[in-house]
VOZA-384672 format. One line per 3 residues: number of its first residue (from 0); their letters; for each residue x, z, y negated of C-alpha. Coordinates in Angstrom, 3 decimals. Each point is the difference from the previous one (the first is absolute). Example, Ala and Ser with C-alpha at 12.3 -4.5 7.8 and 13.67 -1.06 7.14 Angstrom:
BEGIN
0	as	12.300,7.800,4.500 | 1.370,-0.660,-3.440 .
// end
This chain:
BEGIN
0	xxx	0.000,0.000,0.000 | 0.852,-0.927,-3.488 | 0.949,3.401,-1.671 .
3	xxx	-2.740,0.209,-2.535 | 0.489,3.218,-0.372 | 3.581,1.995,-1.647 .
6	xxx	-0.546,3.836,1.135 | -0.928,1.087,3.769 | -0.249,3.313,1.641 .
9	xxx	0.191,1.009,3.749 | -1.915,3.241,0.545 | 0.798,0.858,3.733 .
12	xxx	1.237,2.955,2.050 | 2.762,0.630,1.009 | 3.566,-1.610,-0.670 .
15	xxx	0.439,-3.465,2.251 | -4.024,-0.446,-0.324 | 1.352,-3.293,-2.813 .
18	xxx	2.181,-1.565,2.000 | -1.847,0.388,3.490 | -3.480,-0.659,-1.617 .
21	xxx	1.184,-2.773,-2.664 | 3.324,-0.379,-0.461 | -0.360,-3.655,-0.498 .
24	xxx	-1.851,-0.397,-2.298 | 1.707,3.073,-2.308 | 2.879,-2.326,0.343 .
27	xxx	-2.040,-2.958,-1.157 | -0.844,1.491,-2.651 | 2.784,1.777,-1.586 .
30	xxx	1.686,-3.297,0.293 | -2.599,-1.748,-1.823 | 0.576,2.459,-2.978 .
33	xxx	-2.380,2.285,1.234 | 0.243,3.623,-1.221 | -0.946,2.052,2.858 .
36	xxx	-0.274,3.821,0.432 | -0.176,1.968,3.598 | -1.960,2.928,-0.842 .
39	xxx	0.638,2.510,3.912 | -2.771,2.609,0.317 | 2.249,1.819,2.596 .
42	xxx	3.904,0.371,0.490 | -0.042,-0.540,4.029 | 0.619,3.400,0.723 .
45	xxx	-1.130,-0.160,3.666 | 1.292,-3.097,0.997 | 2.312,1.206,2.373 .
48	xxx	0.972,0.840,3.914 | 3.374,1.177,-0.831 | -0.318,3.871,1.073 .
51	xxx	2.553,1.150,-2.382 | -1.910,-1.704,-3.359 | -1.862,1.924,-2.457 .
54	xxx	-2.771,-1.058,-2.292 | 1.829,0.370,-3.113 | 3.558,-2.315,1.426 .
57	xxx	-2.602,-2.469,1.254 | -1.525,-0.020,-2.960 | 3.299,-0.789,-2.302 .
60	xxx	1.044,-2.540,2.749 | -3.106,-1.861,0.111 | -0.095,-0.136,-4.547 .
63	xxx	3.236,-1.243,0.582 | -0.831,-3.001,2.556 | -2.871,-0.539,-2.162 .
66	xxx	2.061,-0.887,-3.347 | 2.634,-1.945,2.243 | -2.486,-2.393,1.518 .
69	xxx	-1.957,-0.018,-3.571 | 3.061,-1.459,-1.801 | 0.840,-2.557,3.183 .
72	xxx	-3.720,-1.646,-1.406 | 0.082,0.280,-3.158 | -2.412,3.341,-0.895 .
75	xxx	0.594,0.780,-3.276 | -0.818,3.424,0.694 | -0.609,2.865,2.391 .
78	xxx	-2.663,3.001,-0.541 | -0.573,2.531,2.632 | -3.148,2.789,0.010 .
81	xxx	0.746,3.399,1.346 | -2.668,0.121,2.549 | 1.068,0.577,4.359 .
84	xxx	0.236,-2.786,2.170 | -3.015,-0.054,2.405 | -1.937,2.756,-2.299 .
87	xxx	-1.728,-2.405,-2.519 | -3.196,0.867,-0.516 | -2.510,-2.070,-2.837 .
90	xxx	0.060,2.269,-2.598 | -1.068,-0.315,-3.764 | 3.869,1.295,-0.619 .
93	xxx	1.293,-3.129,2.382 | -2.075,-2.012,-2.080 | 1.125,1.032,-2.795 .
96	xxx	3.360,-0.258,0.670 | -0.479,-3.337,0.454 | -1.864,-0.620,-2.808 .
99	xxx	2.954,1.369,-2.102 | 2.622,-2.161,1.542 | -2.565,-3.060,-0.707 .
102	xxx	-0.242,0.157,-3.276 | 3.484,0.823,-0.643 | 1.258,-3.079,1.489 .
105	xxx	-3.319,-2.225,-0.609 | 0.397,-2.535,2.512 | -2.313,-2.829,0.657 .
108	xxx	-0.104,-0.213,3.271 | 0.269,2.615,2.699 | 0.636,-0.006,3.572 .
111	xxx	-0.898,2.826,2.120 | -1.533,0.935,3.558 | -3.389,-1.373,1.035 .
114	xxx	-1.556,3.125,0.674 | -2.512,-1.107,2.800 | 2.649,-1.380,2.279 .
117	xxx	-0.766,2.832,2.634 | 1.936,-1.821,2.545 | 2.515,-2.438,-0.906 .
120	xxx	-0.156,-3.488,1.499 | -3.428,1.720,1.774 | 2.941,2.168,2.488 .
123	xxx	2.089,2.110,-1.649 | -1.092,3.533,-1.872 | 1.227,-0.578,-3.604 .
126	xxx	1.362,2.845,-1.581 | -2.461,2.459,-1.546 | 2.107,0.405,-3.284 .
129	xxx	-0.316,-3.867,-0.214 | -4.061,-0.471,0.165 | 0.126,3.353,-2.333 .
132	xxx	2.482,-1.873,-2.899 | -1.716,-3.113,0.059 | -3.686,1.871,-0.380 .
135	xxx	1.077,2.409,-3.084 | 2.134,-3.205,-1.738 | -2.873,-2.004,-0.091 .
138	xxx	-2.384,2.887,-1.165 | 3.112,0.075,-2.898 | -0.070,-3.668,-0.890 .
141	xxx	-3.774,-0.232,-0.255 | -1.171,2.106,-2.169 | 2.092,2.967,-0.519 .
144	xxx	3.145,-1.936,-1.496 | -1.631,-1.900,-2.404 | -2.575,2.708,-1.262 .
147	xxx	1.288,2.356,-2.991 | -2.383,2.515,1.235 | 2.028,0.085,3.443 .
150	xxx	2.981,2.540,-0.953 | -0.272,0.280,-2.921 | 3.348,2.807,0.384 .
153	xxx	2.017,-3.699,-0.053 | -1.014,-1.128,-3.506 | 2.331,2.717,-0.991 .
156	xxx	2.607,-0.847,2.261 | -0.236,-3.671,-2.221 | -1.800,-1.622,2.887 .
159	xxx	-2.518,-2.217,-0.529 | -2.781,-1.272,2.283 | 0.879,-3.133,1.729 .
162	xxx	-1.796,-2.588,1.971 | 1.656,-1.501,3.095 | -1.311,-3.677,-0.116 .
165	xxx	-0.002,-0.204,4.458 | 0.953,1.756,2.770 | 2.022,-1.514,3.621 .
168	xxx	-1.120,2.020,3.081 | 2.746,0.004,2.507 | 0.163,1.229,4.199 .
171	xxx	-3.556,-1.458,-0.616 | -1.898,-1.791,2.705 | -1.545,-2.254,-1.894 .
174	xxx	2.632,-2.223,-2.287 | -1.367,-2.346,-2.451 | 2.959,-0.384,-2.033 .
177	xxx	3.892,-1.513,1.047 | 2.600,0.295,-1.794 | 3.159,-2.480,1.449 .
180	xxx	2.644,2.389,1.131 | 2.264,-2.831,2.013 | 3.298,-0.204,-3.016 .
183	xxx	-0.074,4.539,0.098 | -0.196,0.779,3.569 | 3.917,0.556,-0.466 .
186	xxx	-0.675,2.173,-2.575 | -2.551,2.177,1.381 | 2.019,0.237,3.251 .
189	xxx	2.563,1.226,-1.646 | -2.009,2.444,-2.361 | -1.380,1.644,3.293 .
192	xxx	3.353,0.526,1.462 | 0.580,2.229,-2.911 | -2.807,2.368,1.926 .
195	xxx	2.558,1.058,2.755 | -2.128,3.609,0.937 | -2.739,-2.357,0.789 .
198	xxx	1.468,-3.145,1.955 | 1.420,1.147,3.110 | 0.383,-3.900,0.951 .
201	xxx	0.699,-1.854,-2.810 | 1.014,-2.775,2.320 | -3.208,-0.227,1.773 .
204	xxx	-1.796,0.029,-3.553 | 1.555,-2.945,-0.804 | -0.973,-1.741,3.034 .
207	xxx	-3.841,1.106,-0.912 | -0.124,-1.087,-3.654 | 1.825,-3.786,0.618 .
210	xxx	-2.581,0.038,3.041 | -2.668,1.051,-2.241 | -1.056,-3.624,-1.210 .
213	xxx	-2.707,-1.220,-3.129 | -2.848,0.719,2.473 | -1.361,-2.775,-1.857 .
216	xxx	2.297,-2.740,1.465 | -1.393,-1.920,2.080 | 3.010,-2.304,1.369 .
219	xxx	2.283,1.781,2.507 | 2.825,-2.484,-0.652 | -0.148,0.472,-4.103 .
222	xxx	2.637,1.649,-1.647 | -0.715,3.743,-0.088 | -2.294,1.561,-2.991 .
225	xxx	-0.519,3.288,-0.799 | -2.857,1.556,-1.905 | -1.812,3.449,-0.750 .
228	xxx	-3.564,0.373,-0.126 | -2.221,2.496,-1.712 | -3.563,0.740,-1.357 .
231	xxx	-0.153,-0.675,-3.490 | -2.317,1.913,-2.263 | -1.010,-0.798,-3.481 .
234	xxx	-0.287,2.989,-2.170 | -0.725,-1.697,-3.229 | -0.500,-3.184,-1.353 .
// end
């Protein structure tokens, strides 16, 4: 897609959630001059099988990976909320939070979890944190970010309301949207390498995401594409 659009948020999470989810298209984007901001509900504190980790060394690795793969695509900028990995609940403070973080950085477009994927690719649990992010970012886009009488506490932090233009749903089920990935699969290869606690096999992730054709092609002699697919959402016109 033609960026028609200069300032993009990811609302997700936990650190890796870009790159696995849409690392692709973050690439894309910066590259096209694309302003984009990861905004991390949680620090990955729990993301672990090592016996001898704690919370808070997880934690500082995983910010860490985060910023490292961030600056392999391009992100212009890291923000991470204080809240526990796998204790996310949809609260007005969440909210909120987001809500802040939106209208400090105003972008037009955000990407963030499509909360009714209860089972990803109709198999696989999806992570409750996930279907809880997506839920309480959209209930900040529409109407909370853009409404002055929504926390109100921010005007005096010199926040303004702001009005996110559209929203991409991704680990959705249902894609209506592509975005061409084939020229940053490199990229976002190498941006997930960065998330070492998390890949015990980078080799064999490799394999999967070169395997992991366009589903759209059609010809199984064509050169390889790649794409990522999500739900897009207007929020205003």
């Amino acid at each position: 897609m033609p960026n028609s659009f200069q300032k993009a948020m990811i609302i997700v999470a936990h650190p890796d959630d870009p790159e696995f989810f849409c690392g692709g298209t973050i690439a894309r984007w910066t590259h096209e001059g694309v302003e984009m901001t990861y905004l991390i509900c949680t620090r990955g504190d729990k993301g672990s099988d090592d016996p001898t980790m704690t919370p808070a060394r997880l934690a500082s690795i995983r910010e860490a990976e985060q910023q490292a793969a961030a600056r392999i695509l391009g992100v212009s900028r890291v923000v991470f909320l204080d809240y526990r990995d796998g204790e996310l609940e949809p609260s007005l403070k969440l909210r909120g939070d987001i809500v802040r973080e939106v209208r400090r950085w105003r972008p037009e477009l955000v990407i963030t979890n499509d909360p009714t994927t209860r089972f990803s690719r109709g198999i696989y649990p999806n992570h409750a944190d996930h279907r809880i992010v997506g839920d309480v970012a959209l209930d900040a886009l529409f109407p909370a970010a853009g409404s002055r009488l929504y926390y109100p506490e921010h005007m005096a932090e010199g926040l303004e309301p702001h009005r996110v233009s559209e929203a991409y749903l991704c680990v959705t089920n249902k894609p209506d949207t592509w975005v061409d990935t084939t020229d940053y699969l490199d990229l976002r290869i190498a941006a997930l390498r960065c998330h070492a606690t998390q890949i015990k096999d980078p080799a064999a992730l490799e394999k999967r995401l070169r395997e992991n054709v366009d589903p759209r092609q059609a010809t199984p002699n064509a050169p390889r594409r790649y794409a990522e697919g999500f739900r897009r959402v207007v929020i205003r016109r």
